[in-house]
PDB file of N, CA, C and O in Angstrom:
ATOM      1  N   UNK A   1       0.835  -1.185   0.000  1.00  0.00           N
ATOM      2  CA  UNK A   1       0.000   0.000   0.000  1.00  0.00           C
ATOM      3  C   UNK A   1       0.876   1.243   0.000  1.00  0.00           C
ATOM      4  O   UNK A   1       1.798   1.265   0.815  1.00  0.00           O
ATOM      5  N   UNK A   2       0.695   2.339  -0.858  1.00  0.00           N
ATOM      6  CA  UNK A   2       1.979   2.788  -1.235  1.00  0.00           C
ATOM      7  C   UNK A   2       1.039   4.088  -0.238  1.00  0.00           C
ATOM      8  O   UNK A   2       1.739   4.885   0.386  1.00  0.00           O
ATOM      9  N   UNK A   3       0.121   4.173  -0.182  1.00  0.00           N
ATOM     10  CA  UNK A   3      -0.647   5.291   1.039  1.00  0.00           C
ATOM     11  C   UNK A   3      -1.378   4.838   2.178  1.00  0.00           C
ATOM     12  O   UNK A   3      -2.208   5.530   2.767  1.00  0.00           O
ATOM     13  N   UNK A   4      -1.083   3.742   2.464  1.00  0.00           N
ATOM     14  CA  UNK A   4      -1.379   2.838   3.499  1.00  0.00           C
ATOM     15  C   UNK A   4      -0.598   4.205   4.628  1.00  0.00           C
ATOM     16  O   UNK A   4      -1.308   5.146   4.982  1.00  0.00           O
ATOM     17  N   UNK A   5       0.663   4.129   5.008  1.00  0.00           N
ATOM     18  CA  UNK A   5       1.117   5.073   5.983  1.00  0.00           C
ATOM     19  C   UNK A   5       0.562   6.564   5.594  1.00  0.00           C
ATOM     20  O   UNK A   5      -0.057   6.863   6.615  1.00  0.00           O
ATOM     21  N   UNK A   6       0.497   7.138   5.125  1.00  0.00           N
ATOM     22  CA  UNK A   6      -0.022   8.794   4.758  1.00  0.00           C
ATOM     23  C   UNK A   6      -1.035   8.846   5.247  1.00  0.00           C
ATOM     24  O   UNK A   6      -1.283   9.859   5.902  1.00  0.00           O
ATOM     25  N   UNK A   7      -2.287   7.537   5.116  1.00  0.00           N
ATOM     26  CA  UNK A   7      -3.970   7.614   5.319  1.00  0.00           C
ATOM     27  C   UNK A   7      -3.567   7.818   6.768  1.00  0.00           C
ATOM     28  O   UNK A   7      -3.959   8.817   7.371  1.00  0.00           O
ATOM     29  N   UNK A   8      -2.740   6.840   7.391  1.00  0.00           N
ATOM     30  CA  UNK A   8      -2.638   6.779   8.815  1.00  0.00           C
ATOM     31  C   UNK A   8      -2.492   8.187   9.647  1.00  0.00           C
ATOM     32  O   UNK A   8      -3.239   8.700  10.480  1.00  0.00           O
ATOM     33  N   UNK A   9      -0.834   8.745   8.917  1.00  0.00           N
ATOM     34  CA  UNK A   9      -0.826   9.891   9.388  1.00  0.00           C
ATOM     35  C   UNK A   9      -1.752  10.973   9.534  1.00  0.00           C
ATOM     36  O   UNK A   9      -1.872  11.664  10.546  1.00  0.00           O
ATOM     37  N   UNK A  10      -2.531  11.105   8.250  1.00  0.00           N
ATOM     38  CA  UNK A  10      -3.676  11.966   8.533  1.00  0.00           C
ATOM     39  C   UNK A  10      -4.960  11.467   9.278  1.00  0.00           C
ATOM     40  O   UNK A  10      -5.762  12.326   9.644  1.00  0.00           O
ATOM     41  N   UNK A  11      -5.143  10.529   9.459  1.00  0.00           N
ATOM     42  CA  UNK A  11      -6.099  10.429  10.392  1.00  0.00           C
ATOM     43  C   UNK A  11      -5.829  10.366  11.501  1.00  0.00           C
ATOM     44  O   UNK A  11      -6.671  10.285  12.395  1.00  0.00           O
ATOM     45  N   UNK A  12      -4.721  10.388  11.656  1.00  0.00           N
ATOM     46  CA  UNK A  12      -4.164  10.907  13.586  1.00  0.00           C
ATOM     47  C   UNK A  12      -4.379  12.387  13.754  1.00  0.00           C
ATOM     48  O   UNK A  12      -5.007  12.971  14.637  1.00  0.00           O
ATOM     49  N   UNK A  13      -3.577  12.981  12.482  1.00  0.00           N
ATOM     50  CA  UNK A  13      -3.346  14.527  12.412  1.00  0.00           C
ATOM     51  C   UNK A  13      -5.066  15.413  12.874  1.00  0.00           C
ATOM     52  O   UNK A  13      -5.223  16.369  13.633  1.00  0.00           O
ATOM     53  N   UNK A  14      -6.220  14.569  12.005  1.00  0.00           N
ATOM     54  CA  UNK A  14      -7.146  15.189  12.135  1.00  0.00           C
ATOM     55  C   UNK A  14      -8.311  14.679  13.502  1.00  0.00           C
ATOM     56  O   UNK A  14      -9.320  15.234  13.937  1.00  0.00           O
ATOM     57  N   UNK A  15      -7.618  13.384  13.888  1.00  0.00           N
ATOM     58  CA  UNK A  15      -8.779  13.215  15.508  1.00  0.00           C
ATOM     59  C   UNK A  15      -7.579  14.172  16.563  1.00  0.00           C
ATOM     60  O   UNK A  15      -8.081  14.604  17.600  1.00  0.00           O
ATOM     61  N   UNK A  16      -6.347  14.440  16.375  1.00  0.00           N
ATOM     62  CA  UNK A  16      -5.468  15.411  16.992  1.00  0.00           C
ATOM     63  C   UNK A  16      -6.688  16.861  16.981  1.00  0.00           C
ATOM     64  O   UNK A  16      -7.588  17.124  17.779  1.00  0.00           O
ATOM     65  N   UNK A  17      -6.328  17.430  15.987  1.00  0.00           N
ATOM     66  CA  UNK A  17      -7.441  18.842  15.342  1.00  0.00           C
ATOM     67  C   UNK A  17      -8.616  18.903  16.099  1.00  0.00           C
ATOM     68  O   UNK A  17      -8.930  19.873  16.788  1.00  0.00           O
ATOM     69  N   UNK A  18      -9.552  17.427  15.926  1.00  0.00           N
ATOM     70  CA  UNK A  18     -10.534  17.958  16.317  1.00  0.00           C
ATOM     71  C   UNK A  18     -10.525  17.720  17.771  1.00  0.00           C
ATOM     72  O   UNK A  18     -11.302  18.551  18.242  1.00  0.00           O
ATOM     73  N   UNK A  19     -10.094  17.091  18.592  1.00  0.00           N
ATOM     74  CA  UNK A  19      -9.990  17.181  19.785  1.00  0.00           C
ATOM     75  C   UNK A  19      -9.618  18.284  20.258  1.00  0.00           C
ATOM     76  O   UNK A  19     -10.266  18.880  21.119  1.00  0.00           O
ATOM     77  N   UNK A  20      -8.476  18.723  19.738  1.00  0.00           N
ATOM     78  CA  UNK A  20      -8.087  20.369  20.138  1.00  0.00           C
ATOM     79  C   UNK A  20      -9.451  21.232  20.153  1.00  0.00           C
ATOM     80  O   UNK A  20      -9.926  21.823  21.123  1.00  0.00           O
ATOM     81  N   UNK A  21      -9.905  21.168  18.996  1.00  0.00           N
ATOM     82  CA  UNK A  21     -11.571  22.138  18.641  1.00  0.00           C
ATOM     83  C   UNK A  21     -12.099  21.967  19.602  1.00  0.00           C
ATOM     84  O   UNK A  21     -12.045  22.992  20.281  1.00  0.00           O
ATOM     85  N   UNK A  22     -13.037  20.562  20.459  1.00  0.00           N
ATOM     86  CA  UNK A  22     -13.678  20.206  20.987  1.00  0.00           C
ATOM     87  C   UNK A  22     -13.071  20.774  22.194  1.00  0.00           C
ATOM     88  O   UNK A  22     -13.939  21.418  22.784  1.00  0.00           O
ATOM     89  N   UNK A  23     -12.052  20.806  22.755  1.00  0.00           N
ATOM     90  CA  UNK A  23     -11.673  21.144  23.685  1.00  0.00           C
ATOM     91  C   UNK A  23     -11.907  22.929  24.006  1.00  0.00           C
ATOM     92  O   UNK A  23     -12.755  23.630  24.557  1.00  0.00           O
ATOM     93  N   UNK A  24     -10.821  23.090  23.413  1.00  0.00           N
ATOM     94  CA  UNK A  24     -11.261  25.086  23.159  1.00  0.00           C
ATOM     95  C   UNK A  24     -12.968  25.392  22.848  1.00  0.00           C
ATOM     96  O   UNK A  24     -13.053  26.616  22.753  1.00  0.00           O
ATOM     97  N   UNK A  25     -14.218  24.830  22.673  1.00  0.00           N
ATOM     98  CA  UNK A  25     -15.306  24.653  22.809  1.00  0.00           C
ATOM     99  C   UNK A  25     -15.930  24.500  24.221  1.00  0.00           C
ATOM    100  O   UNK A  25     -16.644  25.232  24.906  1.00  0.00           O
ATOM    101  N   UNK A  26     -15.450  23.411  24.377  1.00  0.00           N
ATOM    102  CA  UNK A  26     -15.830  23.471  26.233  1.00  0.00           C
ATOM    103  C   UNK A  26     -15.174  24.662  26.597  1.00  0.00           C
ATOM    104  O   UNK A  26     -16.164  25.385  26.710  1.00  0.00           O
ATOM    105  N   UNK A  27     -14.248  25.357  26.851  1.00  0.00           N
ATOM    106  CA  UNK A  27     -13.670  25.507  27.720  1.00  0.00           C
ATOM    107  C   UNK A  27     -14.356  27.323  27.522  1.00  0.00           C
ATOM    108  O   UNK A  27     -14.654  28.015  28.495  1.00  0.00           O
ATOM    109  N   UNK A  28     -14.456  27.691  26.368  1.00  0.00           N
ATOM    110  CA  UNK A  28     -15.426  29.220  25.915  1.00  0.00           C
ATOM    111  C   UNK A  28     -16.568  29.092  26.523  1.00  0.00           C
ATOM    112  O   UNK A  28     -16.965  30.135  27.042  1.00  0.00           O
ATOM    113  N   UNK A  29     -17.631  27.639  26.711  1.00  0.00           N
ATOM    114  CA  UNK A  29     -18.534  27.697  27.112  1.00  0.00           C
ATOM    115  C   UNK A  29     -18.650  27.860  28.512  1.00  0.00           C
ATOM    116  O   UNK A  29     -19.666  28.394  28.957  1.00  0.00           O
ATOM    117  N   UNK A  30     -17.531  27.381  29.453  1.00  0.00           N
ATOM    118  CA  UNK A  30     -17.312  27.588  30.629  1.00  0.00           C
ATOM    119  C   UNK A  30     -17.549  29.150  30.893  1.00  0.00           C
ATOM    120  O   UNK A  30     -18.503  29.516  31.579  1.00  0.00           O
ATOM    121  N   UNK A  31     -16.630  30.076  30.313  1.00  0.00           N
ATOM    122  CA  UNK A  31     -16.028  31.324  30.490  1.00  0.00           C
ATOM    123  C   UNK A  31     -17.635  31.915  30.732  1.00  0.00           C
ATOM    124  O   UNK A  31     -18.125  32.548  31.667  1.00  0.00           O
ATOM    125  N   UNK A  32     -18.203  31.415  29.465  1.00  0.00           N
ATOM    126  CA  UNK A  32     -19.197  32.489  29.228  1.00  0.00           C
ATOM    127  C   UNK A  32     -20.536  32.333  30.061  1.00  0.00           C
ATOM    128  O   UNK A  32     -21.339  33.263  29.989  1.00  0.00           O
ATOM    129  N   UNK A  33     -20.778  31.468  30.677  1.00  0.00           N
ATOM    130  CA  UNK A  33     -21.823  30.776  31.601  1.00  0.00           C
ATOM    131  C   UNK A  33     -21.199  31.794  32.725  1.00  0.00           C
ATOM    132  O   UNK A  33     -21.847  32.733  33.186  1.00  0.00           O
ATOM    133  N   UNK A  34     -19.960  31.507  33.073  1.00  0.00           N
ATOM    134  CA  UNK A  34     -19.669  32.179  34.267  1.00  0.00           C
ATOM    135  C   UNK A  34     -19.897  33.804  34.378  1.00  0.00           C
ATOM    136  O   UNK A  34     -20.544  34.220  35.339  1.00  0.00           O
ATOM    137  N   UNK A  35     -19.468  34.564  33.583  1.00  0.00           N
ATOM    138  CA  UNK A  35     -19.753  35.722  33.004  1.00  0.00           C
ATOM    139  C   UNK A  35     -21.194  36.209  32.852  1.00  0.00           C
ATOM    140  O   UNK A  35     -21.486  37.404  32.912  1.00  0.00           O
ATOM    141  N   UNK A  36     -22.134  35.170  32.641  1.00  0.00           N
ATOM    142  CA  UNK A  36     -23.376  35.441  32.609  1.00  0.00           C
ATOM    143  C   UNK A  36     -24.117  35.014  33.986  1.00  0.00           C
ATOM    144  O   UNK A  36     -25.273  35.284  34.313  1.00  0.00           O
ATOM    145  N   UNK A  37     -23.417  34.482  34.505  1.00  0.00           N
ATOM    146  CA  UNK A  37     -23.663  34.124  36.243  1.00  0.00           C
ATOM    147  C   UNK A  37     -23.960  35.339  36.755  1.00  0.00           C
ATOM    148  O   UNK A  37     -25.041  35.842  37.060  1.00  0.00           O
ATOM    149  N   UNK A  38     -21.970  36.059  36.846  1.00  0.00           N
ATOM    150  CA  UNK A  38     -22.087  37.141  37.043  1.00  0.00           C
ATOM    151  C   UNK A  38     -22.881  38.565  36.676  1.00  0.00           C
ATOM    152  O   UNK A  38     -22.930  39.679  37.197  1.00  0.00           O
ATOM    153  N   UNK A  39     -23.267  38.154  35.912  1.00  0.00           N
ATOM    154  CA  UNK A  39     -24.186  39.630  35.459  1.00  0.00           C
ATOM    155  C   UNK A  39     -25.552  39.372  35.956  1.00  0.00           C
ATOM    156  O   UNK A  39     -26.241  40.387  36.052  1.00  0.00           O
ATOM    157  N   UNK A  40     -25.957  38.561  36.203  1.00  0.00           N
ATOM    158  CA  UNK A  40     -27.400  38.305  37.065  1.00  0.00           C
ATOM    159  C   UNK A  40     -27.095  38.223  38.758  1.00  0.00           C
ATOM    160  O   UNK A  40     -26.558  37.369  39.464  1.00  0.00           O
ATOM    161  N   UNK A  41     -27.538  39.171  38.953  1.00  0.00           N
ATOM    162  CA  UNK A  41     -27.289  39.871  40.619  1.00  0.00           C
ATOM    163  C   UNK A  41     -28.588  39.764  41.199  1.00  0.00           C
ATOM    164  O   UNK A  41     -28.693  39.736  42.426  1.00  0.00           O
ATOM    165  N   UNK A  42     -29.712  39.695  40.368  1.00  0.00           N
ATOM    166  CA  UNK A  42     -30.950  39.930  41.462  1.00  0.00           C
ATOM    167  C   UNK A  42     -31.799  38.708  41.435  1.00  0.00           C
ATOM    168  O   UNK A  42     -32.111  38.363  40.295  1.00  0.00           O
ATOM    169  N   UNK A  43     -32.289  37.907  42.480  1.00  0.00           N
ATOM    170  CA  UNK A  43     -33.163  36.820  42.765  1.00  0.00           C
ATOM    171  C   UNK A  43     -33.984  36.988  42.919  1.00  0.00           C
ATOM    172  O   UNK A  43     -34.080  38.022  43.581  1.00  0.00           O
ATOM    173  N   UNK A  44     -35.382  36.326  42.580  1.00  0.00           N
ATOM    174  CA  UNK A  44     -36.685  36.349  42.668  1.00  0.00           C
ATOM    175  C   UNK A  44     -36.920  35.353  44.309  1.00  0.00           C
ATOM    176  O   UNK A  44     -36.956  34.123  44.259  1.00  0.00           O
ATOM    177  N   UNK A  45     -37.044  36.032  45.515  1.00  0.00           N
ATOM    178  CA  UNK A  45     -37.660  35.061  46.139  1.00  0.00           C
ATOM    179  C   UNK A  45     -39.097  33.818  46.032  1.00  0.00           C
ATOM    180  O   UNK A  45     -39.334  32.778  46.647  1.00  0.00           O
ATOM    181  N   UNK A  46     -39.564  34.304  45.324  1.00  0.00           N
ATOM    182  CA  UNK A  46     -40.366  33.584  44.430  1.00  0.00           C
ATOM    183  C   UNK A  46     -40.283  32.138  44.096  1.00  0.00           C
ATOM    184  O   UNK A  46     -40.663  31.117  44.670  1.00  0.00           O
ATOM    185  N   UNK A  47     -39.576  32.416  42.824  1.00  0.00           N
ATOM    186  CA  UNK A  47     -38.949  31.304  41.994  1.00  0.00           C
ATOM    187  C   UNK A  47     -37.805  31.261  41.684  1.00  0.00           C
ATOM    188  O   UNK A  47     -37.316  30.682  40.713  1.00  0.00           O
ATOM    189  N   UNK A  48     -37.070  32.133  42.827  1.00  0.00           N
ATOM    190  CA  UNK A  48     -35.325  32.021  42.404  1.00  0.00           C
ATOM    191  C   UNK A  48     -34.844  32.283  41.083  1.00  0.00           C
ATOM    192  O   UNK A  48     -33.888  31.637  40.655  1.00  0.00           O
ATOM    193  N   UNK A  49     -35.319  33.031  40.494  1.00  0.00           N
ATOM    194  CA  UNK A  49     -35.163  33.398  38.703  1.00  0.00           C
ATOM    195  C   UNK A  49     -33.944  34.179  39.411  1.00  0.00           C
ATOM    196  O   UNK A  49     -33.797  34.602  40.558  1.00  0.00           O
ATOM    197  N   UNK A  50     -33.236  34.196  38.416  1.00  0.00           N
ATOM    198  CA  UNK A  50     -31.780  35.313  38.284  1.00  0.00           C
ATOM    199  C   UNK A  50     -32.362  36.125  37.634  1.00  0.00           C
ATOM    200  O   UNK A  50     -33.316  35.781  36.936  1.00  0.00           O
ATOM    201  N   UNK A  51     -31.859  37.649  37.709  1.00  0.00           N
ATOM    202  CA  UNK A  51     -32.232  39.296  36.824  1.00  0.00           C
ATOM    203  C   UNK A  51     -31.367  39.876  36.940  1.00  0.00           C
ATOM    204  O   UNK A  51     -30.894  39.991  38.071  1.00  0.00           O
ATOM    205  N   UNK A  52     -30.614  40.656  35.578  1.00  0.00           N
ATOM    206  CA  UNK A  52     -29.349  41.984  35.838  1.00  0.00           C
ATOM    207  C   UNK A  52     -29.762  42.442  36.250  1.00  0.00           C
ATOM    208  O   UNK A  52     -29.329  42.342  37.398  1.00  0.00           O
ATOM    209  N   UNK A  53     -30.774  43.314  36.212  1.00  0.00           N
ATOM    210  CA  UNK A  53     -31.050  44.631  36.754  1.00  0.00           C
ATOM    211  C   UNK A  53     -32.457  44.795  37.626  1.00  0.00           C
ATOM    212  O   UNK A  53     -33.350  43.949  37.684  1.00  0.00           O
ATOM    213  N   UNK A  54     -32.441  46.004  38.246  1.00  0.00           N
ATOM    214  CA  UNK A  54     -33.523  45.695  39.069  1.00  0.00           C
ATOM    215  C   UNK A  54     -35.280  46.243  38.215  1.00  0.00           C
ATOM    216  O   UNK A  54     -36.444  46.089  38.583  1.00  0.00           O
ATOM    217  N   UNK A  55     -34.717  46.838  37.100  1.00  0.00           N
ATOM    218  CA  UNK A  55     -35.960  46.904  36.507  1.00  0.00           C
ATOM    219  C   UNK A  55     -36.511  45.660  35.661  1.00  0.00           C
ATOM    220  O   UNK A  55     -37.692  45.327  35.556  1.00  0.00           O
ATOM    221  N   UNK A  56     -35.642  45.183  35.211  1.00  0.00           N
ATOM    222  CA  UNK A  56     -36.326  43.195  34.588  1.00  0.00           C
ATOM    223  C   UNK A  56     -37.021  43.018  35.983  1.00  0.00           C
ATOM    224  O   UNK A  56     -38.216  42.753  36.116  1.00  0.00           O
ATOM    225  N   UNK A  57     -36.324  43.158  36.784  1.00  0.00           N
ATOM    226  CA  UNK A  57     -36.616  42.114  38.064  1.00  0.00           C
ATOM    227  C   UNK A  57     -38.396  43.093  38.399  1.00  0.00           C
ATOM    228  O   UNK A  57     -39.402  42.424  38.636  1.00  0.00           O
ATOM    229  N   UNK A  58     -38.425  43.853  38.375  1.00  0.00           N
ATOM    230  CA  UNK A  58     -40.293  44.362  38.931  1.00  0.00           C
ATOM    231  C   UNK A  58     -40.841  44.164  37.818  1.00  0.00           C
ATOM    232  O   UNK A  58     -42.017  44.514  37.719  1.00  0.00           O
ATOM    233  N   UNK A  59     -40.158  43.538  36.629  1.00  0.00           N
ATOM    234  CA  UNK A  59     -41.015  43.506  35.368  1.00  0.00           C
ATOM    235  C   UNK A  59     -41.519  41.827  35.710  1.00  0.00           C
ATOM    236  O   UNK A  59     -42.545  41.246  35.358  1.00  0.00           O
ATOM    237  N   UNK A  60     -40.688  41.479  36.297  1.00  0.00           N
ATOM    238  CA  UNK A  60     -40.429  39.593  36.314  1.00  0.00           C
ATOM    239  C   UNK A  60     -41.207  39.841  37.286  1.00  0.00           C
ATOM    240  O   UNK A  60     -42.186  40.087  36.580  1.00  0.00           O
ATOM    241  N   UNK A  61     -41.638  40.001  38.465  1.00  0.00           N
ATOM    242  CA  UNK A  61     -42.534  40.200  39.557  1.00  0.00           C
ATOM    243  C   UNK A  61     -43.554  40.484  39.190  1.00  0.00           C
ATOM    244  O   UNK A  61     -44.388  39.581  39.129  1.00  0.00           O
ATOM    245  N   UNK A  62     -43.987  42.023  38.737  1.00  0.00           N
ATOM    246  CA  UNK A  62     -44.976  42.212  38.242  1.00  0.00           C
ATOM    247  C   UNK A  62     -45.814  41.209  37.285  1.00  0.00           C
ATOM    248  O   UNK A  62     -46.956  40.933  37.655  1.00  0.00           O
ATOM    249  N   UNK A  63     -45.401  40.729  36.261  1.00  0.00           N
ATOM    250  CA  UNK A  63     -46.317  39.847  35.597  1.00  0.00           C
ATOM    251  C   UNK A  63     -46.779  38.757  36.132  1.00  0.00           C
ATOM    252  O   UNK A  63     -47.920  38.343  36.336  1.00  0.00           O
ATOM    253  N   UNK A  64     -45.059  38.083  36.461  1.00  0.00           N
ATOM    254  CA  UNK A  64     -45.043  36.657  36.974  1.00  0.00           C
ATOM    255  C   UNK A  64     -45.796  35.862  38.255  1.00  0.00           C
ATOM    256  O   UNK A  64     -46.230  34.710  38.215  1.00  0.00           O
ATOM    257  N   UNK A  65     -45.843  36.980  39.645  1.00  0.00           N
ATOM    258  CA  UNK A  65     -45.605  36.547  40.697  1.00  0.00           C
ATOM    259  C   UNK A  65     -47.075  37.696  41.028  1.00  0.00           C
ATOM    260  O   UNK A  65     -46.829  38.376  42.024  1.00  0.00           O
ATOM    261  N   UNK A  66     -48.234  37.963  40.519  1.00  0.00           N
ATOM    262  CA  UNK A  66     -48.975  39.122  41.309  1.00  0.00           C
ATOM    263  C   UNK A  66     -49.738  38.858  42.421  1.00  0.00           C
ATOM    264  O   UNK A  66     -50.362  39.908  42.574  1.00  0.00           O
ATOM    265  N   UNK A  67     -49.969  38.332  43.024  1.00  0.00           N
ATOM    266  CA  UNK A  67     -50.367  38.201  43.999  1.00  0.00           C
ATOM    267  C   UNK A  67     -49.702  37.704  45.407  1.00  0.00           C
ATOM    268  O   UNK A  67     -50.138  37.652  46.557  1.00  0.00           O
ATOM    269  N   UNK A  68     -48.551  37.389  44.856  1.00  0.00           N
ATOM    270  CA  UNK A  68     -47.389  38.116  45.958  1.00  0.00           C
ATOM    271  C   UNK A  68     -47.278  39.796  46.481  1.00  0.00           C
ATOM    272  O   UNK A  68     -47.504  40.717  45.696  1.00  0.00           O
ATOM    273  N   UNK A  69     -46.937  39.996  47.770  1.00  0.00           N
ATOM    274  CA  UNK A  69     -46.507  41.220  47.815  1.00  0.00           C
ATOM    275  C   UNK A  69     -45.195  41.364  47.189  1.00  0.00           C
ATOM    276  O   UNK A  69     -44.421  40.477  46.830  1.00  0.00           O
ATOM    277  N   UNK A  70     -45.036  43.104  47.096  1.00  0.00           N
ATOM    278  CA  UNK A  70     -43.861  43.166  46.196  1.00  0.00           C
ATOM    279  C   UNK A  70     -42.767  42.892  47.233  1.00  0.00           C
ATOM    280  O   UNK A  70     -43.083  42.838  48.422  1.00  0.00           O
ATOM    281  N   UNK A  71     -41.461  42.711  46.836  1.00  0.00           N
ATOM    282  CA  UNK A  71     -40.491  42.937  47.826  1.00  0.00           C
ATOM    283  C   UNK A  71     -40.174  44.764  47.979  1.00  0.00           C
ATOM    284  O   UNK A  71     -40.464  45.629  47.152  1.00  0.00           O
ATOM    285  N   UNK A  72     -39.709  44.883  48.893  1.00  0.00           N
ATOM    286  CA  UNK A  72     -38.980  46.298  49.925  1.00  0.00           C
ATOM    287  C   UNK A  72     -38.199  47.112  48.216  1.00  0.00           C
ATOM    288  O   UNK A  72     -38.225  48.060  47.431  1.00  0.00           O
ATOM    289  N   UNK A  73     -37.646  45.912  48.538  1.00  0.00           N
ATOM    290  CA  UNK A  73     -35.993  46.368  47.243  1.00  0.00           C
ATOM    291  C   UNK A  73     -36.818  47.097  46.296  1.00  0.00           C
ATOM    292  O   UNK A  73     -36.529  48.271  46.067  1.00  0.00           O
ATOM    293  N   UNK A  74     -37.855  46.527  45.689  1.00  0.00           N
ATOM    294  CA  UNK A  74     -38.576  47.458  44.151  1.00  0.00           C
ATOM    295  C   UNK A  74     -40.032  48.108  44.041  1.00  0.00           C
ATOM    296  O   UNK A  74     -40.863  48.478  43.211  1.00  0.00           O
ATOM    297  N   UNK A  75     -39.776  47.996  45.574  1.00  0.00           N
ATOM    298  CA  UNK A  75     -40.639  49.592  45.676  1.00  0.00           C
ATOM    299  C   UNK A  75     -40.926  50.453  45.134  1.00  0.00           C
ATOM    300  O   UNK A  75     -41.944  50.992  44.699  1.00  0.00           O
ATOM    301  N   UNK A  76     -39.363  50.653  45.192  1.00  0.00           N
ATOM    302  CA  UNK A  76     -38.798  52.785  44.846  1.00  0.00           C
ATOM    303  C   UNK A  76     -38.185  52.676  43.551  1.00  0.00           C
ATOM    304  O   UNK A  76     -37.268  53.447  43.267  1.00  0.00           O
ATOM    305  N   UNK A  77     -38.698  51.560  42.493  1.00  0.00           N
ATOM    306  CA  UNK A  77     -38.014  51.640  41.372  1.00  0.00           C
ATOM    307  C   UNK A  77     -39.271  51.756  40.066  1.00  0.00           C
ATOM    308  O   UNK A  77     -38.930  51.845  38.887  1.00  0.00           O
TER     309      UNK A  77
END
């Protein structure tokens, strides 16, 4: 087989490649979950929903949750 060895080499070369890919894939998805962790600061005692800001969050109350009282925090917003 005069490409018997070449087929070989490249099919190492390319489960090499894509493992690398697959890897650098996980590892962006990590970053960015975390990052988006961080940007959700406000909890719904409710239903524990995450919210950036505190105006989603009386929007997320308001519809979601009405017959709850409101919380203190979004009162004055």
């Amino acid at each position: 087989m005069a490409r018997g060895h070449q087929k070989a080499q490249s099919q190492a070369k390319a489960i090499a490649k894509n493992q690398a890919l697959k890897s650098k894939q996980g590892h962006n998805a990590n970053e960015q979950k975390k990052a988006a962790m961080k940007a959700l600061t406000h909890q719904c005692p409710v239903c524990r929903g995450m919210m950036p800001d505190p105006k989603t969050f009386k929007q997320h109350f308001e519809n979601k949750h009405p017959t709850h009282a409101m919380p203190d925090c979004l009162k004055d917003i």
